[in-house]
N, C-alpha and C positions, 0 to 999 in steps of 0.2 A: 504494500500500500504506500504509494506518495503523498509525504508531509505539503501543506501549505506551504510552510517553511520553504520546503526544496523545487517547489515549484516557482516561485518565486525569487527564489536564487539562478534558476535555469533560467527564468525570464530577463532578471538583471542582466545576467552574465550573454543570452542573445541581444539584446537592446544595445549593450557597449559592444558586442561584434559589429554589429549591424552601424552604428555610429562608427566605429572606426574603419570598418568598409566605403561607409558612405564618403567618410571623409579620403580616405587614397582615390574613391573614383576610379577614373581610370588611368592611374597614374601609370604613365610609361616612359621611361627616360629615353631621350634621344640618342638614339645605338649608334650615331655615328660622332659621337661625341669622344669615346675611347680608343676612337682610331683618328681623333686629331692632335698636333704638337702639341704641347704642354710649356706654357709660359713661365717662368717663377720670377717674381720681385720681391726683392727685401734690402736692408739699408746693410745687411751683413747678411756671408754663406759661409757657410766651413764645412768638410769632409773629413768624412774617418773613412777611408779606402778600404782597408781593412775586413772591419765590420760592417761594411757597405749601409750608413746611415750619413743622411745629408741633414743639414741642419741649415735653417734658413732664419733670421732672429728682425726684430722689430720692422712694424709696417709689409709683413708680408702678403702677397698678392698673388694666386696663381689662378692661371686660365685655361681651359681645356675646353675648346667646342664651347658649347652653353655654362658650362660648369664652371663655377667663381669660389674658389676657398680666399677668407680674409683673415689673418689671425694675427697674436704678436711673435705666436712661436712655431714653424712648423717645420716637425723634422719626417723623414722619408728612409723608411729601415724597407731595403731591398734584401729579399731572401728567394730561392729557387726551393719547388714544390718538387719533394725527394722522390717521389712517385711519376711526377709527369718531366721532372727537368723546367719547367717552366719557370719562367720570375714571375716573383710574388712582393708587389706592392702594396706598404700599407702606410699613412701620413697619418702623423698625430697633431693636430693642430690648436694648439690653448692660446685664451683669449679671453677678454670680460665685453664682449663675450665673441667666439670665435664664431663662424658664417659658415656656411654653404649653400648656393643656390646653384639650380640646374631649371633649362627651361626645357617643357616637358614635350612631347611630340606632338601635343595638342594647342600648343601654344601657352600652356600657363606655366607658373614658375612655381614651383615646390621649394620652401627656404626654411633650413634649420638652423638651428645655431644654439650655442651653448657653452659653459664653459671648457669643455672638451670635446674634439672630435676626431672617430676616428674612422677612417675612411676606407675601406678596403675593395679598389674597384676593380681586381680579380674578382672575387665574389660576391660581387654588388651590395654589400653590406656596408651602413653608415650608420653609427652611433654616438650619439649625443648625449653626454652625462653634464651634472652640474647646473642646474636651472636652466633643462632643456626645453626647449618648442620645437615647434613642424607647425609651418604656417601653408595652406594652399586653398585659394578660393575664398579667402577671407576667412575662412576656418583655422581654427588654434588647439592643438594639444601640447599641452604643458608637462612635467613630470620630470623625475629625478633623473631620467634615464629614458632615453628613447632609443630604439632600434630597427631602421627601415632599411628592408630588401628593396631594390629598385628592379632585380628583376621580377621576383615573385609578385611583388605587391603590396607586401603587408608590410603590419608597422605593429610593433607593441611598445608601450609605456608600462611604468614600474614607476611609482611614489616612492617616497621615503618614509620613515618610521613618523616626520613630523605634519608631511603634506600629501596630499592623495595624488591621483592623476587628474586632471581638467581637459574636459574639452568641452568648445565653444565651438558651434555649427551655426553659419551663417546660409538656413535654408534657400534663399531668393538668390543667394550666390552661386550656392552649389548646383541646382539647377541651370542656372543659365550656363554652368561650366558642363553639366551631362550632358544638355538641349548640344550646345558645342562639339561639344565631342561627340553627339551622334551623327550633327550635319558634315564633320569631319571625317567619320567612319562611312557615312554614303557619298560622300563626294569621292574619297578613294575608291571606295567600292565601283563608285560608274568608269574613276579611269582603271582600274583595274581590266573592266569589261571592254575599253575600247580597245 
């Protein structure tokens, strides 16, 4: 037999799926974005060869396709994936608060930022710790800790022992961004067919 209780826990727990779905949308990062150069600005760089970690230090700026990291400190630890041979890129970027924005296939711009991020776009994984957000379509989640697949889609938050997760859904946004992205998906759709 099903408690009230757990029923109502199952509903909670569908309501914030369903809100943080609604909020990714249909987020899809622009795939030809990691196959463009990569910029870095900063007012100091230093290398450790070595230990294949670059460090990039006040006023840093990097640019990749759509993709804008701003932070005061960002270092870049290059490693090869012992399985595939492959290099494996990962940037740690701190700041008060550090940035990432990327503009998405649809045209909008998905922007995190926080005091730490960490970026790993082998794996399409970006995590934001330290009074983190995810802003897109005027919509806000807040929380100690965020963590978005850009490829999958998903995005989970994690509070801290003093504050919970927040999020803020601006309905008449979000819609006009779906309404968007459907005229987008048939407009490809008909060049597709030609």
């Amino acid at each position: 037999m099903i408690k009230i209780s757990q029923i109502k826990s199952i509903g909670v727990s569908l309501l914030l799926t369903s809100t943080l779905l609604s909020f990714v949308g249909s987020v899809q990062a622009a795939k030809k974005d990691l196959s463009q150069e990569i910029t870095i600005k900063s007012k100091r760089q230093s290398a450790d060869l070595k230990n294949k970690i670059a460090s990039y230090l006040e006023d840093v700026s990097i640019r990749q396709g759509s993709i804008a990291i701003t932070a005061d400190i960002v270092q870049v630890f290059s490693n090869t994936d012992a399985k595939t041979g492959e290099k494996l890129d990962t940037y740690l970027a701190k700041g008060k608060p550090a940035l990432f924005q990327q503009q998405l296939e649809d045209g909008s711009t998905i922007s995190l930022q926080a005091n730490e991020i960490k970026y790993q776009p082998d794996n399409h994984i970006i995590t934001v710790s330290g009074n983190a957000q995810v802003k897109q379509a005027g919509s806000k989640v807040t929380g100690e800790t965020i963590t978005y697949n850009t490829l999958s889609e998903k995005l989970e938050a994690e509070g801290s022992s003093d504050n919970s997760v927040t999020t803020v859904l601006q309905p008449a946004q979000i819609k006009a961004q779906q309404e968007k992205n459907n005229e987008s998906k048939a407009s490809k759709k008909d060049n597709d067919n030609n």
